[in-house]
N, C-alpha and C positions, 0 to 999 in steps of 0.2 A: 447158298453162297451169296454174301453182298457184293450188287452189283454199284461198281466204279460208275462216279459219276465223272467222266474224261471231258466232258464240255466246261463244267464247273473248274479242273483242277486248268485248264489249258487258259480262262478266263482271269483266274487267280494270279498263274502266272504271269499272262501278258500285263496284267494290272502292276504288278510289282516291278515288271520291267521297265515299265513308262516312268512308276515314279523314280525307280534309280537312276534309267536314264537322262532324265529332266535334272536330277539334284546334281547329278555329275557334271552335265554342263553348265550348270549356275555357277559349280564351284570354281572350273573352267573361265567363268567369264570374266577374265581380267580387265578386257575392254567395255565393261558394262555393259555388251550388244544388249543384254534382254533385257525387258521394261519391268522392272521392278517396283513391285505397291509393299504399303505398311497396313497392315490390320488393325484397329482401334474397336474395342468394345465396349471402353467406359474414360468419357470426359470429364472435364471439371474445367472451372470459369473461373479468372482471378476476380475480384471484386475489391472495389475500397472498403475498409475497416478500420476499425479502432482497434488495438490492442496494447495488452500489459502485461507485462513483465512483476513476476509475485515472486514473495519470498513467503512461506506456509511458517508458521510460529504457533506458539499457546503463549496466552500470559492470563492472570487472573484480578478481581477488580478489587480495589484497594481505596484508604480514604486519601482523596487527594493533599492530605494537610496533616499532623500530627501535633498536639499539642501540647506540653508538657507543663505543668502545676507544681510548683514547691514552696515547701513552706519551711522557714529559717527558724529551725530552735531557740537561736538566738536570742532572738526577740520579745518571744511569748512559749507558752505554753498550750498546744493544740487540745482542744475541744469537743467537736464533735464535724462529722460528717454531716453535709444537707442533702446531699443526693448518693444515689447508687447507680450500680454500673449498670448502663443501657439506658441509663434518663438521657434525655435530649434537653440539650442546655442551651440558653441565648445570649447573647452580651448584656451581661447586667445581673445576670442570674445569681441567686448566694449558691456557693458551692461549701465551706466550710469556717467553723468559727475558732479562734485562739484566744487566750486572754496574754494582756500585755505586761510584761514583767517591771518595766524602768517608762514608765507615762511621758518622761520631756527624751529620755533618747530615742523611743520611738516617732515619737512629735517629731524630731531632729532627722531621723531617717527618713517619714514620709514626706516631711516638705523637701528634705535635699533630692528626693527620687521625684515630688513634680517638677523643680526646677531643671531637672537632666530633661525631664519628658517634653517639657514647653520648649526647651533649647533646641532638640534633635526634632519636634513638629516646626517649626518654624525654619531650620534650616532646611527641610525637606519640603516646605512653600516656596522657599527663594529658589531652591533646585525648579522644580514643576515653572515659575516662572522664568527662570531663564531657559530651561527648552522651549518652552511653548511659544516663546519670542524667537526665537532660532529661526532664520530665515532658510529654505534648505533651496539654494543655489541652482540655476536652469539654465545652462550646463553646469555640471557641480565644478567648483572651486576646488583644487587641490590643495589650497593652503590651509584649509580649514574646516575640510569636509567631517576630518575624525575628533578635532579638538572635543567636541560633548562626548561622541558615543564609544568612544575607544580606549582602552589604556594603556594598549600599547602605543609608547613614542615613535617607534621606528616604523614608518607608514611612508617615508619620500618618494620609497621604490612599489608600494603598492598602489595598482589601476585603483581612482578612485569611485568611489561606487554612482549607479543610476542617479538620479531623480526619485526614483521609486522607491528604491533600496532607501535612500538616506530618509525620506518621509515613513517609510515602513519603520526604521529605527529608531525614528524619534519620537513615534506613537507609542512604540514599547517600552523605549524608557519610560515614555509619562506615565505610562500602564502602571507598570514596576512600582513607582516611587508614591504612584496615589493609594497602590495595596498595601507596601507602606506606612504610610500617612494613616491608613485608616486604621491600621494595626496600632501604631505609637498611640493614636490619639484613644482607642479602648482602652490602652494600659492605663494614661492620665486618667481616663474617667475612673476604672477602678481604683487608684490611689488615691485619687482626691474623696472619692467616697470613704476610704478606709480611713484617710485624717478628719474626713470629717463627724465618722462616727466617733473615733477617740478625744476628738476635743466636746463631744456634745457627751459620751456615755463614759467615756474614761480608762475603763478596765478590757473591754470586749469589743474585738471585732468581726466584721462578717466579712470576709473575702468572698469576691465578685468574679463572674467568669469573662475575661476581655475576648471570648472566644466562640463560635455558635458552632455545636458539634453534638458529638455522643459522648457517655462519659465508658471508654472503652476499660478501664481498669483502674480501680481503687488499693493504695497500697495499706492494708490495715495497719504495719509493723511501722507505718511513718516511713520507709526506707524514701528517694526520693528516684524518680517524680512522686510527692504526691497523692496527684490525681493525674490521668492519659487521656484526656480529651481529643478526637477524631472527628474532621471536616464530614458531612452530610455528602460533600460532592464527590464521585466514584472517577479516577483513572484506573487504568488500566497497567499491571507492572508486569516484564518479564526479562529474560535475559538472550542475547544472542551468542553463540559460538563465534571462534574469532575467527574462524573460516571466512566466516559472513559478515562482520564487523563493517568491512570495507566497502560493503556493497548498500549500505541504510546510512540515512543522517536526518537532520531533525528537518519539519514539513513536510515528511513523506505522508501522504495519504493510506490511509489503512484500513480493510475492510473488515469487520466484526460479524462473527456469529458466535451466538451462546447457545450450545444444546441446549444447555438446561431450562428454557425457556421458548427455544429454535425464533432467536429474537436475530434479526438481523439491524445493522447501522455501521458506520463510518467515522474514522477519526482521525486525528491528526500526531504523528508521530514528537511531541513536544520534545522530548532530550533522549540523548542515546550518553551512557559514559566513555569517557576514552580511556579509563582503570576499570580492569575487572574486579568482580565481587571476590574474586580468590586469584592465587598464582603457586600453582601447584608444576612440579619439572615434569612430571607423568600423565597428566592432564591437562584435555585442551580450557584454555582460560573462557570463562562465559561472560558478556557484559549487559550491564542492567539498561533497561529501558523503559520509557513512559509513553502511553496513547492516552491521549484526552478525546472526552465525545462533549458535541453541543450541547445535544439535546436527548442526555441517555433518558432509558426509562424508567419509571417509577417503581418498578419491580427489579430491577435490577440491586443485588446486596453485593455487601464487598465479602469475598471469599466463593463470590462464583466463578470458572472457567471461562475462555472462550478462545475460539479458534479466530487466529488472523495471519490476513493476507495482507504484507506489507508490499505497494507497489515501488517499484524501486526504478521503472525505466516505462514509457510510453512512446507509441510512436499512431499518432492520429491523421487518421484521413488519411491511410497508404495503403497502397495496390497489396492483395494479399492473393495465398496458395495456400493451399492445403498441401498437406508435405508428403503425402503420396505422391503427389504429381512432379515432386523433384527429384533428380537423379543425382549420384556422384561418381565418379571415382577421382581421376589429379583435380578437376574443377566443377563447380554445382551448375547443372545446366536443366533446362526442361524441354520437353518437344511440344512443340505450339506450331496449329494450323493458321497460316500466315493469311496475309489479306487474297495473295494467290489461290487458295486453298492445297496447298502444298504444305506439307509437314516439316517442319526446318525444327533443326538443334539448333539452340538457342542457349547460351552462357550468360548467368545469373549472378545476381547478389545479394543476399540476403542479411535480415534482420535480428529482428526477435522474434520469440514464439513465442504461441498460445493455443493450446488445446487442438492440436495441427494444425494450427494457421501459423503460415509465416509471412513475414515482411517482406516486401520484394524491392531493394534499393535501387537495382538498377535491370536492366534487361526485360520486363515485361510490360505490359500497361494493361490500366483496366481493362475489362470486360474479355479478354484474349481467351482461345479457347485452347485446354492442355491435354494433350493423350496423357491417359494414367495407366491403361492394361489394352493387352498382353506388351510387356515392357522388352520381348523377345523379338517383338514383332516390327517393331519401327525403324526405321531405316531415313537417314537424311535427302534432303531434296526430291519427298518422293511422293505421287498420288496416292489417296488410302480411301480403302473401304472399311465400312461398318455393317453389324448384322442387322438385316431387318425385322425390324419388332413389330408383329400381326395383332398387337394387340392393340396398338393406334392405326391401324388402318380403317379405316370407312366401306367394308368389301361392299355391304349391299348398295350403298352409292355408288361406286364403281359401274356396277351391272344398270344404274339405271341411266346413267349417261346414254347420249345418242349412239347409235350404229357406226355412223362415219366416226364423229369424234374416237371410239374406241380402233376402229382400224387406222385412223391415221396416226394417233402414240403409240398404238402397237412398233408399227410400220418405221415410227424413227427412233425409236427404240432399239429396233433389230439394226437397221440402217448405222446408228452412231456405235455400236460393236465392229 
């Protein structure tokens, strides 16, 4: 027969009794009599950070520029083709030849089309000099801040813009009108080439490309354009949901990666449309958008993919958490060891996120240190322990310290219990 082990079940029990006893009167304790601690096994630090605020997208790379070629029956009778599709063509380039049907009405059509071209370059100098004379006002001038850069009249009740802003403005339009400028002025060079071949050869002419590109498609059948000339330079095009619409607008910074290369770079969000590509009642409406890069790479072709991160919001140089470390229920608070070293609840305000870090507006500062676990265990205005970890202990230095030095921290040791 097995023999009862009666010291072990007697030991069991007094053990269970202590702890019900002890839990009954904590719960008893209305008056807080008993000195209550919080347990903490794993901290975290706020620290200052950067952070941003992303919107995840695809678009893919496109030519920044598209160019269209036509040729007027009218006039003559087309020829022949001088390039094919995927030649790379430059300002000046022959692209294709016609003969000319009526020799003085065409005469009469090219001089009337350089007289249009030299009138609209020249108007488009006197433009670029009257910005560039533009004085831009420090403090700005309400009476006159929009007269260049605006078209709309009704401006009396709009704050008028920076210093900065208005100089920002007026470098873009000069931008604007000198691309432009240099556009009208390739067309003049190609027409005055085209009269000039007709008054020196008579019957035949070479049409010139006022455009430096690829020649992306040729229309055999004449239909028009053509010819479809495309800029060498790659943007980037895609669309947004109109969930998201609201939350991008143009110079947002954008972050680029291309698998298809694992190229990474940066760019700037140039236009977003306020019309979407479609308007369907059953479907949410998507709208187009452009990222330009400085300095894309030479490997890079238009109809590759790439994944982007459009930042939409920053908040720099602020106190941050990691989001385990905050709590909720009616308000978001954390538990932080105070300069006392006392554990206090503490009520929070928060930012934005990123990858669990969050912004911390209001309620904590640097460096502050946050209980994160056991989240059971913490209790307001209250001393706490942690476990000790023997794996940073120094035991053999311990043992080699003097004789008295170890009896005397023994001794206040036992003493401060």
């Amino acid at each position: 027969m097995k023999k009862i082990n009666v010291k072990g079940r007697i030991l069991g029990i007094l053990i269970v009794a202590f702890v019900t006893t002890n839990a009954f009167l904590i719960f008893l304790d209305e008056g807080e009599q008993v000195d209550r601690k919080s347990y903490i096994n794993e901290w975290s630090k706020t620290i200052t950070y950067d952070l941003f605020e992303k919107m995840d997208t695809k678009a893919v790379f496109t030519s920044e520029e598209t160019e269209p070629v036509y040729f007027n029956e009218d006039v003559g009778s087309f020829n022949e083709f001088l390039v094919e599709e995927g030649d790379t063509v430059s300002e000046g380039d022959d692209l294709y030849t016609y003969d000319v049907l009526n020799y003085y009405q065409e005469e009469s059509r090219l001089e009337s089309e350089v007289s249009r071209l030299e009138e609209e370059i020249d108007a488009i100098e006197d433009l670029i000099n009257e910005i560039e004379s533009y004085r831009v006002p420090d403090p700005p001038d309400t009476n006159d801040n929009s007269s260049l850069f605006n078209n709309n009249s009704d401006t009396s009740d709009a704050t008028p813009p920076s210093y900065v802003e208005t100089e920002y403005m007026k470098e873009e339009k000069i931008a604007e009108q000198e691309a432009e400028l240099a556009k009208q002025e390739a067309m003049l060079e190609m027409v005055e080439d085209q009269l000039d071949q007709l008054q020196d050869e008579g019957d035949r002419i070479t049409v010139t490309s006022a455009f430096s590109g690829t020649v992306s498609e040729i229309s055999e059948d004449l239909d028009a354009p053509l010819l479809t000339l495309e800029s060498t330079n790659l943007v980037l095009e895609g669309t947004i949901p109109e969930q998201e619409r609201k939350e991008i607008e143009e110079e947002m910074v954008v972050e680029i990666h291309v698998p298809e290369l694992e190229y990474e770079t940066t760019g700037t969000l140039t236009s977003v449309d306020d019309y979407p590509e479609e308007v369907e009642v059953h479907r949410s409406s998507r709208y187009p958008f452009k990222v330009s890069l400085e300095n894309p790479s030479e490997e890079l072709l238009a109809g590759y993919h790439a994944d982007l991160k459009i930042i939409t919001d920053d908040a720099l140089g602020v106190v941050t958490a990691v989001e385990k470390a905050l709590e909720t229920e009616e308000n978001l608070y954390a538990w932080v060891m105070n300069e006392e070293g006392i554990l206090e609840r503490r009520d929070i305000e928060t930012g934005i996120e990123e990858q669990s870090l969050v912004e911390i507006i209001s309620g904590l500062e640097d460096s502050e240190w946050l209980a994160v676990a056991p989240k059971d265990e913490f209790r307001n205005e209250t001393i706490f322990f942690t476990p000790l970890h023997t794996d940073d202990l120094r035991v053999r230095q311990m043992f080699k310290m003097e004789r008295q030095s170890i009896l005397t921290y023994g001794l206040l040791g036992i003493l401060s219990r």
